[in-house]
Backbone as CSV, one residue per row, in Angstrom:
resi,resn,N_x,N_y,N_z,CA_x,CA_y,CA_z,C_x,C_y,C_z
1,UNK,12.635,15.521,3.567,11.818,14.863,2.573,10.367,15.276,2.781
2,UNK,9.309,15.604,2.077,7.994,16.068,1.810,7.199,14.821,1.277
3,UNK,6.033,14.525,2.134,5.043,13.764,1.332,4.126,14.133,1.063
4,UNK,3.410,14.004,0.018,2.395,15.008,-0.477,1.143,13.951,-1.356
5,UNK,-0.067,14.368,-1.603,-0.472,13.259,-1.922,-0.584,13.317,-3.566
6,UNK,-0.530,12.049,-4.095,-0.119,12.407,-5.774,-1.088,13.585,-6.767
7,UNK,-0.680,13.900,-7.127,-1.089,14.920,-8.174,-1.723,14.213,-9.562
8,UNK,-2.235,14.320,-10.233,-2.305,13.943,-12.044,-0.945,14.121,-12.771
9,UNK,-0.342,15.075,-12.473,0.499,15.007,-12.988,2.132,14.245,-12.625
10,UNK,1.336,13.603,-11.880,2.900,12.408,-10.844,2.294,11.021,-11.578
11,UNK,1.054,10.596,-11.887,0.474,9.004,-12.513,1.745,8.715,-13.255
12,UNK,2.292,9.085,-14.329,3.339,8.811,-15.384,4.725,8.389,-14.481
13,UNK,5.030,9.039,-13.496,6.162,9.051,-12.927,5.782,7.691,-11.327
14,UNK,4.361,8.127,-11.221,4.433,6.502,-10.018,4.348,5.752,-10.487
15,UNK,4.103,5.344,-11.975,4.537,4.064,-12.881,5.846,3.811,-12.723
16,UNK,6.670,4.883,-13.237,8.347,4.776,-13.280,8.586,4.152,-11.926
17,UNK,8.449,5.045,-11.041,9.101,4.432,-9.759,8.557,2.750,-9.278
18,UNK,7.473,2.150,-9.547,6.795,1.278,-9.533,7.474,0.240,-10.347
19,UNK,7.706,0.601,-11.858,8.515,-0.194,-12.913,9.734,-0.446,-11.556
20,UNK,10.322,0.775,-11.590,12.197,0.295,-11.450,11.842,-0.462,-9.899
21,UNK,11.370,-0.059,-8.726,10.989,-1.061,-7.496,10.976,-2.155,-7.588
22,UNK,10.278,-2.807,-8.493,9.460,-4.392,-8.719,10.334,-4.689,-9.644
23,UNK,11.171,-3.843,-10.642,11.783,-4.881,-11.742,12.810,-6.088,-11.065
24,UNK,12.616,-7.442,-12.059,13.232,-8.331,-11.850,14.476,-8.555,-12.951
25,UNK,15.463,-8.671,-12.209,16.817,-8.416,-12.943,16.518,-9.490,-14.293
26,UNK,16.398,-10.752,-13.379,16.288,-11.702,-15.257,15.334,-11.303,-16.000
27,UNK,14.229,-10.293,-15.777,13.398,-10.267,-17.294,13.020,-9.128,-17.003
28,UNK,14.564,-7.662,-17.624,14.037,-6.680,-17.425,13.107,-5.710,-18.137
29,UNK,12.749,-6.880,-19.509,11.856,-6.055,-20.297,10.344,-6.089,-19.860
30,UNK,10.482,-6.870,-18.824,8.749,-7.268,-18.750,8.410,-6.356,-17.690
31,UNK,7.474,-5.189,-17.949,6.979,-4.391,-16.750,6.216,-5.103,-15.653
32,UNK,6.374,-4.905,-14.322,6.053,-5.776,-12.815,4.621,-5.706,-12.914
33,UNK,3.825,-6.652,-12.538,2.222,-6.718,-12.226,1.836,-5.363,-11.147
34,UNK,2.906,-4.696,-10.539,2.086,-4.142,-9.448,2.028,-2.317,-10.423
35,UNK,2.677,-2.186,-11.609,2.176,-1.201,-12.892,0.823,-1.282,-13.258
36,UNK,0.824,-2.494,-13.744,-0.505,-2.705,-14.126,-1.652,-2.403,-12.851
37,UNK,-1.068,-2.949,-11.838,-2.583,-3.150,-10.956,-2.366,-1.886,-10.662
38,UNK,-1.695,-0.728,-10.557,-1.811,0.624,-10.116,-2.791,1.244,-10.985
39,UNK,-2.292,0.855,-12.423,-3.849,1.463,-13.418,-4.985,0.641,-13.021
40,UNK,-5.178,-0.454,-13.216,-6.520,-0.818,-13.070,-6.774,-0.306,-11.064
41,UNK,-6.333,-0.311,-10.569,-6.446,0.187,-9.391,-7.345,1.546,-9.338
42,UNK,-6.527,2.878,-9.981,-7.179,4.123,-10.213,-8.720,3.625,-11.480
43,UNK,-8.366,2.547,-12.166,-9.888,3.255,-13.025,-11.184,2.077,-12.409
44,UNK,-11.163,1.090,-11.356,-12.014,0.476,-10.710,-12.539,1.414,-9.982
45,UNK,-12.467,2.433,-8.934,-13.111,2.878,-8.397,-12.333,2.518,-6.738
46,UNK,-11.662,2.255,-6.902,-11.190,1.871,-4.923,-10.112,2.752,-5.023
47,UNK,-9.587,3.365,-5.942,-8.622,4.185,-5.662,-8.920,5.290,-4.935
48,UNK,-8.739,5.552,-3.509,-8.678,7.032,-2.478,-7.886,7.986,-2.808
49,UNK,-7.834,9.126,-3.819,-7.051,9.900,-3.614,-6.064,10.241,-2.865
50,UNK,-7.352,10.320,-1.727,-6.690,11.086,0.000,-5.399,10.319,0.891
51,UNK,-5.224,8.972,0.069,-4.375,7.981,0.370,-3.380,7.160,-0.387
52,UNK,-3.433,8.573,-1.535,-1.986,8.265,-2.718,-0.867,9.071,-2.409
53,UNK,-0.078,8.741,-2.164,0.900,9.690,-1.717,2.409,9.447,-2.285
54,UNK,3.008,10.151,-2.161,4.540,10.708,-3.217,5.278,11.308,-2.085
55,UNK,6.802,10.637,-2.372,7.491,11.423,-1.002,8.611,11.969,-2.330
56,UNK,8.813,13.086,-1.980,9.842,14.023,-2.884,11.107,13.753,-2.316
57,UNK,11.997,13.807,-3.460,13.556,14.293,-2.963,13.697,15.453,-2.293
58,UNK,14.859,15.629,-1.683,14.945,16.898,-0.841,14.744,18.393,-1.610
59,UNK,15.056,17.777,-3.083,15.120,19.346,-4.236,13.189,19.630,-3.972
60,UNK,12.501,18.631,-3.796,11.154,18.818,-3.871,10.910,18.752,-5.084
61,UNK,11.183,18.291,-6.377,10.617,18.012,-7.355,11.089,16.555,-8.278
62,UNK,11.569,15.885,-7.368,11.268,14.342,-8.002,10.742,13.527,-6.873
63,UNK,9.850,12.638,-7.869,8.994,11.476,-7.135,10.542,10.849,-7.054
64,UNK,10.659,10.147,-5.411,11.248,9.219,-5.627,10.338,7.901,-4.437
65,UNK,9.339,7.827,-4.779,8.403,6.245,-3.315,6.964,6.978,-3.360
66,UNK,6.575,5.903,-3.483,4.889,6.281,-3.758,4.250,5.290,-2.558
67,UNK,3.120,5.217,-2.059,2.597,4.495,-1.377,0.327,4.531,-1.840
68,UNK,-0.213,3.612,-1.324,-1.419,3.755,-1.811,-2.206,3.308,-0.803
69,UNK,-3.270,3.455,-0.387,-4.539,2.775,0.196,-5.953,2.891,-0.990
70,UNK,-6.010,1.422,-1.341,-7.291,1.298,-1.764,-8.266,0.991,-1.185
71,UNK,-9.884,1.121,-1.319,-11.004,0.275,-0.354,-10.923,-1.333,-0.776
72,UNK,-10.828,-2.014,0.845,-11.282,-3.385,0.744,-12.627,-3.430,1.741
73,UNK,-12.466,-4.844,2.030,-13.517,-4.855,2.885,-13.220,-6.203,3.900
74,UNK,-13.635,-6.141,5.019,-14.180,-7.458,5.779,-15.240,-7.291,6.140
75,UNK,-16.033,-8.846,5.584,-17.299,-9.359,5.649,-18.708,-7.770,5.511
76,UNK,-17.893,-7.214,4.292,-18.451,-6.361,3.569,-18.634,-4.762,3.840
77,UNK,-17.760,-4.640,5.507,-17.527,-3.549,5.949,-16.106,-2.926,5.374
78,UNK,-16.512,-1.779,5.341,-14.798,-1.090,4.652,-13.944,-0.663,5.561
79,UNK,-12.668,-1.616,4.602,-11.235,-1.048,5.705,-10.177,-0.561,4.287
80,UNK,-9.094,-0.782,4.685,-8.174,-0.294,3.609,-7.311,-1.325,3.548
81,UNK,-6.652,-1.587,1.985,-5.559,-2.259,1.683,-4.414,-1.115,1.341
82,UNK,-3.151,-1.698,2.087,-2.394,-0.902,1.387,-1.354,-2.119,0.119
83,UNK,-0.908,-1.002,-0.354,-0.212,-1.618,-1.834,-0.249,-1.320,-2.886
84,UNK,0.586,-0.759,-3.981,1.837,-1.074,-3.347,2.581,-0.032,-2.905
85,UNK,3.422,-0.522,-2.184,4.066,0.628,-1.706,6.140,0.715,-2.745
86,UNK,6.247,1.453,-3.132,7.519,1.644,-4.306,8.194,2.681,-3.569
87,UNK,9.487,2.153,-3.680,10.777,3.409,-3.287,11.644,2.962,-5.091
88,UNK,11.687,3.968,-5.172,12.970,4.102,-6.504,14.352,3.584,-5.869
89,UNK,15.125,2.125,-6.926,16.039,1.900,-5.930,17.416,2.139,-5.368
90,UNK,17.672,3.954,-6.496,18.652,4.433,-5.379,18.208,5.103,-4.805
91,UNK,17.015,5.519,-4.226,16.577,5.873,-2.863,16.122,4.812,-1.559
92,UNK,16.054,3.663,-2.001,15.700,2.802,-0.711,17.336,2.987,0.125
93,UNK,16.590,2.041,1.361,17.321,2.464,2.770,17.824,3.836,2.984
94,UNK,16.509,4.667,2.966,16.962,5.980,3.252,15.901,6.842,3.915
95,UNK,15.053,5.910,4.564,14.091,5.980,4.587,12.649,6.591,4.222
96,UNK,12.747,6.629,3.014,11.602,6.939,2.206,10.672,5.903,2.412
97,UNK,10.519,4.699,2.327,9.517,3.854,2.613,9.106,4.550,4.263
98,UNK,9.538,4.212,4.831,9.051,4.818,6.566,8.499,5.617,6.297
99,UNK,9.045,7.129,5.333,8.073,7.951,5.493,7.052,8.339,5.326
100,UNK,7.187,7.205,4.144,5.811,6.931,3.542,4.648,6.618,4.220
101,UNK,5.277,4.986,4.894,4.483,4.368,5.942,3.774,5.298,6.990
102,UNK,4.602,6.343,7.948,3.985,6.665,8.761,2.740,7.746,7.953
103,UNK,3.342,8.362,7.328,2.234,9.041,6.504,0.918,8.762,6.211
104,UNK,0.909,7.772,5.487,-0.486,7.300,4.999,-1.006,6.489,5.930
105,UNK,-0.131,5.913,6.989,-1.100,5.811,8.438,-1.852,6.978,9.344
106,UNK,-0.880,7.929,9.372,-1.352,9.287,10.144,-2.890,9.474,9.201
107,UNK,-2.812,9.399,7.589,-3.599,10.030,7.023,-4.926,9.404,7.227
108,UNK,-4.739,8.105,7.195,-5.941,6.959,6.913,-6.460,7.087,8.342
109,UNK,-6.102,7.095,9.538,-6.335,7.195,11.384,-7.091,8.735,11.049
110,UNK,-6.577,9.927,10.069,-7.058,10.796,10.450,-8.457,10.815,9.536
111,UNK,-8.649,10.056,8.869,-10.156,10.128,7.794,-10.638,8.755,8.464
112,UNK,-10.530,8.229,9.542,-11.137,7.559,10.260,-11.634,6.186,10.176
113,UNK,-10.689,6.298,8.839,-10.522,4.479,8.718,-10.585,3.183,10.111
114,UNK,-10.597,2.532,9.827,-10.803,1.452,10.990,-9.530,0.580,10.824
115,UNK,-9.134,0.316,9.813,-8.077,-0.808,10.150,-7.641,-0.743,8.269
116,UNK,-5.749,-1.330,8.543,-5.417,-1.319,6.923,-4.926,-2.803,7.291
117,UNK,-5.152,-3.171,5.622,-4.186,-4.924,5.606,-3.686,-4.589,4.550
118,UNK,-2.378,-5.609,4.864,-1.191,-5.923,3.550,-0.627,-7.033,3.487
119,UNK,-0.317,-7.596,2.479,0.748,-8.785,2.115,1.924,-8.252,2.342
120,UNK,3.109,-8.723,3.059,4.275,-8.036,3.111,5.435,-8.967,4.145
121,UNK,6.186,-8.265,4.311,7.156,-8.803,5.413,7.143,-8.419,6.838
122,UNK,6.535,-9.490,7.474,6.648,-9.373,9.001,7.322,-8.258,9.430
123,UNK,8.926,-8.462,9.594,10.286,-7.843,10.053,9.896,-6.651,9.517
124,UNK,9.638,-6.603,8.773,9.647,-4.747,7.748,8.324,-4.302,8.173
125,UNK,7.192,-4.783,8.060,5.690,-3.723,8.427,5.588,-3.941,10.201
126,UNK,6.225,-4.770,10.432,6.363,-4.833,11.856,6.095,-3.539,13.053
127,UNK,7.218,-3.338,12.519,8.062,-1.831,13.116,6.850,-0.670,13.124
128,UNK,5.707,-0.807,12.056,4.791,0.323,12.155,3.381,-0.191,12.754
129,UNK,3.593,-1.563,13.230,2.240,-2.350,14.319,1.891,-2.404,13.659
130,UNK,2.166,-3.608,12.432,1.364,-4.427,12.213,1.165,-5.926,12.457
131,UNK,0.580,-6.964,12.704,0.808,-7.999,12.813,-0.110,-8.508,11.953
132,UNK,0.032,-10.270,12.357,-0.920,-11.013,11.768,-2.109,-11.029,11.880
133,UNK,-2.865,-11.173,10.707,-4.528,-10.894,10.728,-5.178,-11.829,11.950
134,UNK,-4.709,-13.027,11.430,-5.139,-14.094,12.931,-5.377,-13.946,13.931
135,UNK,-4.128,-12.599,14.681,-4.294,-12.081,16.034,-5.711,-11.260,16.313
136,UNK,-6.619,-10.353,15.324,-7.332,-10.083,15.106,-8.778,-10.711,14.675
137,UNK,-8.658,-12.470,14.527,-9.491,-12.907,14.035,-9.841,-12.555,12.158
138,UNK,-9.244,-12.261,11.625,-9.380,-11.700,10.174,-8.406,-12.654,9.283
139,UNK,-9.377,-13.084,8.895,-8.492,-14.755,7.477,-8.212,-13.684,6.882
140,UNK,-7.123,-14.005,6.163,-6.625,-13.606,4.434,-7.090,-14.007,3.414
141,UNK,-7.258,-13.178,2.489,-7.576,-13.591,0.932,-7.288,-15.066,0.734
142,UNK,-6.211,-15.613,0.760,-5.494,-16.552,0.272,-4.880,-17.311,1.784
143,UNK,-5.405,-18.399,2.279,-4.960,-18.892,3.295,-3.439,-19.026,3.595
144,UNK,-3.287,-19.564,2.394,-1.663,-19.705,2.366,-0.896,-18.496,2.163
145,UNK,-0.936,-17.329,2.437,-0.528,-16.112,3.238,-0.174,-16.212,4.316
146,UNK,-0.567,-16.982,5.432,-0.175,-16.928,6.629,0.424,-15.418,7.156
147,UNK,1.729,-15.650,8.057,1.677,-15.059,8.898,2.613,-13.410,7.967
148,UNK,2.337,-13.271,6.509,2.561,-12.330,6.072,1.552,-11.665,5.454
149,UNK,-0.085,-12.000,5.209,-1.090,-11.118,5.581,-0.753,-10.724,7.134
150,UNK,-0.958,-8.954,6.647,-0.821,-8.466,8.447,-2.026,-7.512,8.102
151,UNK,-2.503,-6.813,9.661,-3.468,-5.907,9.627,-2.588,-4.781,11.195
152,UNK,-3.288,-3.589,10.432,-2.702,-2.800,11.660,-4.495,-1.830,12.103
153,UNK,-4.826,-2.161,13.316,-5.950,-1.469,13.272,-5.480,0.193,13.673
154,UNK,-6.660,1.096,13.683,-6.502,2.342,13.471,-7.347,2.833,14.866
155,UNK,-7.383,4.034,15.080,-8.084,4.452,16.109,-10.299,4.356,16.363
156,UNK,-10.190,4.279,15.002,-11.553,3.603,14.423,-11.966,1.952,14.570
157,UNK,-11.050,1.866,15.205,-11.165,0.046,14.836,-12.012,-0.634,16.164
158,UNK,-12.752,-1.348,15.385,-13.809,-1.993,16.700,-13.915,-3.705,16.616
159,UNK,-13.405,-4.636,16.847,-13.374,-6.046,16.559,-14.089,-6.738,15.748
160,UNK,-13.983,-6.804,14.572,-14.820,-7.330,13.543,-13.833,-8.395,12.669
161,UNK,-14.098,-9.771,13.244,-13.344,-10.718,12.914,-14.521,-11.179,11.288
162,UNK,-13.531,-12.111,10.603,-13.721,-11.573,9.208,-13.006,-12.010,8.136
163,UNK,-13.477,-12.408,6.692,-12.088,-12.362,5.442,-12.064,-11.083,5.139
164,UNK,-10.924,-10.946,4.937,-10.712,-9.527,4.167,-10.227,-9.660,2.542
165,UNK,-11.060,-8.569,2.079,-11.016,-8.758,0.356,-10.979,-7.624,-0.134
166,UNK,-9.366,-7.931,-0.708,-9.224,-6.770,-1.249,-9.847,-6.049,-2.529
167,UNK,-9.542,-4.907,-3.355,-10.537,-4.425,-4.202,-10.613,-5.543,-5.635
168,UNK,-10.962,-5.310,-6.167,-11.069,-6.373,-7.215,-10.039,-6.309,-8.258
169,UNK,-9.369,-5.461,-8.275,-8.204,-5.514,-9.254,-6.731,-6.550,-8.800
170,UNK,-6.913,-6.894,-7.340,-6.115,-7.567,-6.377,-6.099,-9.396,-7.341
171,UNK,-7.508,-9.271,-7.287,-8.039,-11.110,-8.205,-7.604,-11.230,-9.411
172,UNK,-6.759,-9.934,-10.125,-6.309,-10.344,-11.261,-4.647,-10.753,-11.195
173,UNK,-4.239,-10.648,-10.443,-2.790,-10.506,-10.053,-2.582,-12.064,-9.860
């Protein structure tokens, strides 16, 4: 599998994979909020290129899992949010999400980011060190997040306890 970081010409298709990820079986006409926040995502300005990324099928020419880092901040210093992260769902458990994951960690450690946060599942972002923001001193957006805001710091990371806020397209959701 190849990860590569999205192209212009993949936007149309990390919608698709994004749609079918998030769709909810009882209301499959209604496209998932995390479509939308991917556009308003790219035209706010927090969208990183360098941290959009597409993992190919083995043919190398279908998107099948996209992953993203946008700029957030704690207490007005910049770190990264990731989200969302989409596997198409006859490619999940195959590990396309992982590869994703380690990817855009390698990438974000190597452009010298300081630290990424996400809303997510313990058990699942676990596995790539992340934990709870708390352990770090860093509230969540939304208190009642608890112990599924996580943060994973990076080789840049220096103790800067803190809310973390994500980009502004996050407050419309």
């Amino acid at each position: 599998m190849l990860v590569r970081r999205e192209q212009p010409s993949d936007v149309e298709v990390v919608g698709a994979v994004a749609a079918a990820a998030f769709a909810q079986p009882d209301s499959p006409d209604v496209a998932p909020v995390e479509v939308g926040l991917l556009d308003s995502l790219r035209e706010d300005g927090a969208w990183l290129p360098a941290l959009s990324l597409v993992a190919l099928a083995p043919s190398g020419e279908e998107v099948v899992g996209h992953v993203v880092c946008t700029r957030a901040t704690i207490g007005g210093d910049p770190v990264l949010g990731l989200g969302p992260l989409a596997v198409r769902p006859d490619w999940q458990r195959r590990g396309v999400g992982k590869a994703l994951m380690h990817t855009v960690l390698g990438a974000a450690d190597a452009l010298g980011e300081p630290l990424i946060g996400l809303l997510g599942d313990p058990d699942y972002y676990g596995q790539f060190g992340f934990c709870t923001s708390s352990k770090y001193g860093i509230l969540p957006p939304d208190p009642e997040w608890g112990r599924y805001f996580q943060v994973r710091p990076l080789s840049a990371y220096r103790p800067h306890p803190g809310t973390f806020t994500y980009a502004r397209p996050f407050d419309d959701l």
